[in-house]
Steps between C-alpha positions, in 0.01 A plus 500: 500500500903481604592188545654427843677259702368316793691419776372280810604544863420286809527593832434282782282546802821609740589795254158606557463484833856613526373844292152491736737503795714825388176646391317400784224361346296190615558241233191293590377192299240664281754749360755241464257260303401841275845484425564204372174453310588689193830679382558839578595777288787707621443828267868640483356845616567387813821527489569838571834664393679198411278363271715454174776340712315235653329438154852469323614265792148280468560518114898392536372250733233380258722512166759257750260249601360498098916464392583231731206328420580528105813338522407263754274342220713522193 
């Protein structure tokens, strides 16, 4: 099996109820408490046409973060 990064995104409850309202969905407490129980996989089918950008930008993103965080501890 490929080996593969994981990167970890949080998003607080007004996001989500920010998304419900331009979606017009109900974010009620059951859903919201589904939510948070247990990470969600975002499979990268889901994003349509412009998938390989906005993997290169989470991947430039990531490889920043791991950088700074290198020379932060030597």
């Amino acid at each position: 099996m490929e080996e593969k990064v994981r990167i970890v995104m949080e998003l607080d409850k007004n996001v989500v109820q920010a998304a419900c309202f331009l979606a017009d969905i109900n974010l009620s407490d059951e859903v919201w408490q589904k939510m948070v129980a247990e990470p969600i996989l975002f499979p990268t089918e889901l994003m349509g046409e412009q998938k390989k950008e906005m993997e290169l930008g989470i991947a430039m993103a990531a490889l920043g973060l791991t950088l700074q965080k290198q020379e932060e501890t030597e």
